[in-house]
C-alpha positions as CSV (number, residue, x, y, z in Angstrom):
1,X,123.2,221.8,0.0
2,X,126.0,223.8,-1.7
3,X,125.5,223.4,-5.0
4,X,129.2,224.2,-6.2
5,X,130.1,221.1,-4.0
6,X,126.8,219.1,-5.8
7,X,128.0,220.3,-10.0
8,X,131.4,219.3,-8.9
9,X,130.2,215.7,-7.8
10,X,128.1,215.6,-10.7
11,X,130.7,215.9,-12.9
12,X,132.7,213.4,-11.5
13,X,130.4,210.4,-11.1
14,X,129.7,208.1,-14.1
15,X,127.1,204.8,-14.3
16,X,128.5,202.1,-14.4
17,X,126.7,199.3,-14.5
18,X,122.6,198.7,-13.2
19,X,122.0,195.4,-12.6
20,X,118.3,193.2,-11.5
21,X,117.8,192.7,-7.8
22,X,115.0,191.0,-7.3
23,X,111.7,190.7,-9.6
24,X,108.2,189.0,-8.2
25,X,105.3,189.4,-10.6
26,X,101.6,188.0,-10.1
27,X,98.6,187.6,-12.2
28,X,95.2,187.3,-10.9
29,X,93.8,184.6,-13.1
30,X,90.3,184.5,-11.6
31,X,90.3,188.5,-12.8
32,X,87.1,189.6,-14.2
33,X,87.2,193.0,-16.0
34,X,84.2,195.0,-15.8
35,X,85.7,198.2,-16.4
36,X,88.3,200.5,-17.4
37,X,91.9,199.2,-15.9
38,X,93.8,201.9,-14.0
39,X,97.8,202.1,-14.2
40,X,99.9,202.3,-10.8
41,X,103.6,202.8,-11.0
42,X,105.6,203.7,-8.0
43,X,109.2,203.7,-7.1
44,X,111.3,204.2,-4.1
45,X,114.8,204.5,-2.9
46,X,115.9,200.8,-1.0
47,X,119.1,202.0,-0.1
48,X,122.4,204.1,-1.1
49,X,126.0,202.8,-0.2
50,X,129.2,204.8,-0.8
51,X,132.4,202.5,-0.3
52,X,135.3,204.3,-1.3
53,X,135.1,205.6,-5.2
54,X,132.0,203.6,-5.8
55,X,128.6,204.7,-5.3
56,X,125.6,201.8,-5.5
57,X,122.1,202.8,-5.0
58,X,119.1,200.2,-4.8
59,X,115.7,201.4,-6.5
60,X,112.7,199.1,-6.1
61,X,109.7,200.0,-8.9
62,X,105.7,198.2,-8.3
63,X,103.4,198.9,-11.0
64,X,99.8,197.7,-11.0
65,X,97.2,197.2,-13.4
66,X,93.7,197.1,-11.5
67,X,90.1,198.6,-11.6
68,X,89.9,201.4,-9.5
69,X,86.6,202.1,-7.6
70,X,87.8,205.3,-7.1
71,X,89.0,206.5,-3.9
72,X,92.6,204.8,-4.6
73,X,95.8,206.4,-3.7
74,X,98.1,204.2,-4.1
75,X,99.0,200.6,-5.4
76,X,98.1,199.8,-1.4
77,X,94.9,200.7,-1.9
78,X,93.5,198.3,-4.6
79,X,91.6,195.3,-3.2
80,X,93.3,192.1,-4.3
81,X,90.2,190.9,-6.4
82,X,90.4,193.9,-8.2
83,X,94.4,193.9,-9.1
84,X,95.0,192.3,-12.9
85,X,98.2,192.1,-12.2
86,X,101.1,193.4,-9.9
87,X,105.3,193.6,-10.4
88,X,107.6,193.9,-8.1
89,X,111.2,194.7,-8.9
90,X,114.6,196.3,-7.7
91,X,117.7,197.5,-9.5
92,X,120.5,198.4,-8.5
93,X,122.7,200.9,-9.9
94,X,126.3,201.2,-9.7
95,X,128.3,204.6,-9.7
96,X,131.8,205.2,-10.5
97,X,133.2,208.5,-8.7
98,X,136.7,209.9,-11.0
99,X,138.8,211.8,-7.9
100,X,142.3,211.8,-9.6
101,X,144.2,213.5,-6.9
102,X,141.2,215.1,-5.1
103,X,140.5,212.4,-2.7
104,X,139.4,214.9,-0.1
105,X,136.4,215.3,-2.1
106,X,134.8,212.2,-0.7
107,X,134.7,213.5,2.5
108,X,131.1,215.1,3.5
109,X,128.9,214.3,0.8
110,X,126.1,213.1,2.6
111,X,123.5,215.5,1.3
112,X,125.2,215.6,-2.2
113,X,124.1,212.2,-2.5
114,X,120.9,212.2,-1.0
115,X,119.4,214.4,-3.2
116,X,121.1,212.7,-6.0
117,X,119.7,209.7,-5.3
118,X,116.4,211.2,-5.3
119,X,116.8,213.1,-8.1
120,X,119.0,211.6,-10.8
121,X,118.1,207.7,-10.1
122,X,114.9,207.6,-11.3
123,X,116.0,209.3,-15.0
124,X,119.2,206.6,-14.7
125,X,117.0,203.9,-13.6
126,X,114.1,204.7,-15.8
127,X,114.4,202.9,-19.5
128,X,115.5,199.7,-17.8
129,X,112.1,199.6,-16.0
130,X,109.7,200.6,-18.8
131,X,111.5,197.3,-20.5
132,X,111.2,195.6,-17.7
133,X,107.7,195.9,-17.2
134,X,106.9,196.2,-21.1
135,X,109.0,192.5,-21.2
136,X,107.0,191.0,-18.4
137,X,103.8,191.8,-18.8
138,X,104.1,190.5,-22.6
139,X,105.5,187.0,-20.6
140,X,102.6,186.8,-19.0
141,X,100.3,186.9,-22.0
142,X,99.4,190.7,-21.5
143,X,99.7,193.2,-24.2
144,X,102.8,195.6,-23.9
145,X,102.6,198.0,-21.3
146,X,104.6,200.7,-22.6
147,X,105.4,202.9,-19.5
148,X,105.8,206.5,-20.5
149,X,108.9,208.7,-20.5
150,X,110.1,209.6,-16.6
151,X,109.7,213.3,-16.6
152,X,111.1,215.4,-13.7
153,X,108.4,216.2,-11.3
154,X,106.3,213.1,-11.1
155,X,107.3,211.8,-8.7
C-alpha cells in the first residue's frame, strides 16, 4: 500500500452517518450461575461498498456473557447451557469521500480501503456498540455491561 496514496484518502473521507442493521439478542432463562461469567466480544467486517463518492461499510459485533470451562476460544466455543446471554448486531457506516476536482482519485483504491476498513472502522464503529450493548443488556434486566474503550491492537 502506498501510504502517500492512503494519508491522501484519509484526509478526504468524512463519516457520515452509521446507522443499525440488524440486532438479535437472547437470554438463557433456565441459566444457572455457578461461577465466574466470562466476557466475549468479537467483530468483523460484513461487507465494504464504494459507489461513486460514497463509501458504506457493514460491521457486525457478538458479545457473550457465559461461564467458561476453560479451553474457549471464541464465542463459538461456549456450550449453549452455559451462554447467559448472546447479542448479535450490525452497523453500518456511511463515508463521505470530498474529491473537488480530483476525481481521478477514486480510481485504484482497492487496498486503501481494505485496510481502512480494517483499521479505522472499528474506532468509528466503536462507541455506538458499547451503547448498544450497555442499552440492551440493561433491557433485558442485566446490569450495564460497560464495554471498554477499543484500543488499537485488540483485535
Amino acid at each position: 500500500m502506498d501510504d502517500k496514496k492512503y494519508n491522501n484518502f484519509i484526509n478526504k473521507i468524512n463519516l457520515e452517518k452509521i446507522e443499525l442493521n440488524s440486532l438479535n439478542c437472547n437470554q438463557n432463562t433456565s441459566f444457572v450461575r455457578t461461577g465466574e461469567l466470562d466476557i466475549a466480544l468479537e467483530h468483523d467486517i460484513k461487507s465494504i461498498k464504494k459507489d461513486g463518492v460514497e463509501l458504506r461499510v457493514q460491521i457486525g459485533f457478538e458479545v457473550a456473557a457465559a461461564e467458561s470451562v476453560g479451553n474457549e476460544k471464541s464465542i463459538e466455543d461456549f456450550q449453549d447451557e452455559n451462554i447467559l446471554f448472546k447479542i448479535n448486531f450490525s452497523l453500518n457506516l456511511i463515508y463521505a469521500l470530498q474529491v473537488d476536482d480530483d476525481i481521478d482519485f477514486l480510481l485504484d483504491l482497492d487496498e486503501e480501503i481494505e485496510y481502512f476498513a480494517a483499521t479505522n472502522v472499528p474506532v468509528n464503529a466503536w462507541p455506538y456498540a458499547r451503547e448498544t450493548i450497555s442499552s440492551i443488556t440493561t433491557r433485558m434486566g442485566l446490569p450495564s455491561l460497560v464495554i471498554p474503550p477499543f484500543k488499537i491492537g485488540n483485535f
